[in-house]
C-alpha positions in Angstrom: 80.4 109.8 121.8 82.7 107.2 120.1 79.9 106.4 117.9 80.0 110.2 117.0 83.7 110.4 116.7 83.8 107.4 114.4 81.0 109.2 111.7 82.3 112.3 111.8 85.9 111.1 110.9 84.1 108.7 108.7 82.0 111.5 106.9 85.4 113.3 106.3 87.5 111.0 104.9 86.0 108.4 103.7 86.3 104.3 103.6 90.2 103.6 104.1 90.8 100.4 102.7 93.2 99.4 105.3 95.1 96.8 105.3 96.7 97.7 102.3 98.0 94.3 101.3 97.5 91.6 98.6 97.1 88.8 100.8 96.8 87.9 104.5 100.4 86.9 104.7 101.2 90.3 103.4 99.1 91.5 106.5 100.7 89.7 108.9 104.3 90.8 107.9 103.7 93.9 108.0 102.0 94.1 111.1 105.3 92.9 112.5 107.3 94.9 110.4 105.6 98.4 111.4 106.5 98.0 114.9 108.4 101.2 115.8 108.7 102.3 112.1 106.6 104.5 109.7 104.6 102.7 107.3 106.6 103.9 104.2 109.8 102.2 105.3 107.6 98.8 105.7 106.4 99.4 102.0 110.3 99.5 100.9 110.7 96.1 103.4 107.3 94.5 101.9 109.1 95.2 98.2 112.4 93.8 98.8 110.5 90.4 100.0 108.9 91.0 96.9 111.8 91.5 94.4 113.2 88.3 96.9 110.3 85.9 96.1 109.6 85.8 99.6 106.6 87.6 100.5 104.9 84.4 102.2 105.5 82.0 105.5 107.1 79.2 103.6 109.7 80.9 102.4 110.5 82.6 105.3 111.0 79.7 107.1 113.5 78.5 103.9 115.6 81.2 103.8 118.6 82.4 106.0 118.1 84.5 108.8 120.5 86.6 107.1 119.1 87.1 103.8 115.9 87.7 105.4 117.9 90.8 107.5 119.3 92.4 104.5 115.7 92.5 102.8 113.6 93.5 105.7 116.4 96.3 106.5 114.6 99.3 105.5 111.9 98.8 107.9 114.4 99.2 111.1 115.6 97.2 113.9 115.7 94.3 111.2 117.9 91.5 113.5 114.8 91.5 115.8 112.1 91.4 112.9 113.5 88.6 110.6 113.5 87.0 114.2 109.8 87.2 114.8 109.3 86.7 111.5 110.6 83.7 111.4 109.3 82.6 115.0 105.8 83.0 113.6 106.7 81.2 110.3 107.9 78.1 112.5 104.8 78.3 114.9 102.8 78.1 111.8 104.2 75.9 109.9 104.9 73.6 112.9 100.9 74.1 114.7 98.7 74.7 111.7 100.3 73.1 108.4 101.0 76.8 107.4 97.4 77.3 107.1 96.7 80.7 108.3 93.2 81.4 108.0 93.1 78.3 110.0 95.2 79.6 112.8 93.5 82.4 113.2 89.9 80.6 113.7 88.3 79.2 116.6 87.8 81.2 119.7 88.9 84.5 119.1 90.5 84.7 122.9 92.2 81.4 122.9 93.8 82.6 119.4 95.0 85.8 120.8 96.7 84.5 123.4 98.1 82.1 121.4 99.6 85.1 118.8 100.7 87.1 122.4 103.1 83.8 123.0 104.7 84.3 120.0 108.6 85.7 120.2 107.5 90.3 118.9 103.9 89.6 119.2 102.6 91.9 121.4 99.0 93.3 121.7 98.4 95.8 119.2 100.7 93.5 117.0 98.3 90.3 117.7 95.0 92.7 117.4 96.0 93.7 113.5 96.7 90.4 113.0 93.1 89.2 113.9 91.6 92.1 113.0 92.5 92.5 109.0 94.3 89.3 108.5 91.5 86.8 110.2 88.7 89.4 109.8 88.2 88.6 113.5 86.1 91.9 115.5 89.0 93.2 118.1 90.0 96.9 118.0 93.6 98.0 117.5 94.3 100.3 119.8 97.5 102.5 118.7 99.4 105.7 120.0 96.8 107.7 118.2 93.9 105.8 119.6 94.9 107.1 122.2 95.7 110.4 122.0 92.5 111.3 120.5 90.4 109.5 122.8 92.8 111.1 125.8 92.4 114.9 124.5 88.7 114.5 124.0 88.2 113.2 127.8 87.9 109.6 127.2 90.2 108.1 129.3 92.4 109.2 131.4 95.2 111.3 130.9 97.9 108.9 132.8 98.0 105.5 133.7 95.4 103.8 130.8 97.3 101.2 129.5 96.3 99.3 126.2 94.2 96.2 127.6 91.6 98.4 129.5 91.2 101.1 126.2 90.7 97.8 124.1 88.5 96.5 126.8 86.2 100.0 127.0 86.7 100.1 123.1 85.0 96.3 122.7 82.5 97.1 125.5 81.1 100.1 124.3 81.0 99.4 120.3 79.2 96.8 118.4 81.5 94.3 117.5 81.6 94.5 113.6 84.8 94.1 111.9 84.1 96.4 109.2 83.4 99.2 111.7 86.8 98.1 114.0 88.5 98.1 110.6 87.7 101.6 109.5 87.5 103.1 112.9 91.1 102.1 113.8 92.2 103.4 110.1 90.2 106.5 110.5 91.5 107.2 114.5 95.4 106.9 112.2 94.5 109.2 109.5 93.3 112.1 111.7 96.3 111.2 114.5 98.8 112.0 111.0 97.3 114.8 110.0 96.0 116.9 113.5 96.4 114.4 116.7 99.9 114.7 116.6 102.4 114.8 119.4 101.5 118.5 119.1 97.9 118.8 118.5 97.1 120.8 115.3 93.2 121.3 116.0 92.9 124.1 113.4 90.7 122.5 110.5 90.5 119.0 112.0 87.0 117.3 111.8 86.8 116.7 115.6 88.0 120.0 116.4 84.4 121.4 117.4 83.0 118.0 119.0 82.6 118.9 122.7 84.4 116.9 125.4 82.4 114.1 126.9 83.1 111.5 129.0 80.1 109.8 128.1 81.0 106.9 125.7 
């Protein structure tokens, strides 16, 4: 059934090219950054840190925590997000030289729970990270994960809480970063334009696909 979800949303609408960034730095920012925001106020963040020169870890960790407030602003609760931004700017420079392609190798479980320490890292946070900044195979599991995966009989309706989805997720699908990376992006687009807080089933391309419990 996932399998089936995943190529039918796949067949109608394409490769998504997610993450939309330049670098993995970019990645990682705005993985922090989109916590409890739309994605279009983290674009207007991402280009004030460009127009500021300080798009990258380094200069994070330069700058004043209030300079870093002012250009982050747009994307919301900015006090808290030039605070892990800075965090995991320290953690890297401090642990890995600033390297971040080598912070985000080794064993893929110890590096998680390494990210999950950090001050804003939470799961889905730690999960994009790995996922399109370290090209490591872990699924992102989001509100619209699972709100599609709850209204076609998935998992249950209460109570499934995001380690167990992401544990059924990584049990029942190959673990192939290409297909984590589209899935995830695919699961968004349809959750933006149908799985909405209000479903709007009418013309969506899982509208017909039966319920099944069977993964």
């Amino acid at each position: 059934m996932l399998m089936r979800i995943y190529k039918t949303l796949f067949d109608a609408y394409g490769p998504q090219h997610w993450w939309p960034a330049d670098h993995p730095e970019e990645v990682v920012i705005g993985a922090i950054l989109t916590q409890n925001t739309a994605w279009t106020n983290v674009e207007k963040a991402i280009q004030e840190l460009k127009r500021a020169g300080c798009l990258g870890f380094r200069k994070i960790d330069a700058t004043s925590i209030e300079d870093l407030m002012q250009w982050i602003r747009p994307a919301g609760t900015y006090r808290q997000k030039a605070e892990y931004l800075k965090a995991f700017a320290r953690w890297l420079i401090t642990e890995h030289d600033g390297d971040l392609q080598r912070a985000l190798q080794g064993d893929a479980d110890t590096v998680r729970r390494k990210l999950l320490a950090l001050k804003g890292i939470g799961p889905e946070t730690a999960d994009a990270i790995l996922l399109y900044a370290g090209n490591r195979s872990t699924f992102v599991v989001d509100a619209y994960t699972m709100r599609v995966l709850r209204r076609h009989g998935l998992i249950e309706s209460n109570g499934a809480g995001y380690e167990s989805v992401r544990g059924l997720l990584m049990q029942a699908l190959p673990h192939d970063v290409q297909l984590f990376n589209e899935y995830h992006a695919l699961l968004v687009e349809v959750g933006k334009r149908h799985c909405k807080a209000a479903a709007q089933c009418e013309g969506c391309p899982l509208e017909h696909l039966e319920h099944n419990a069977n993964l």
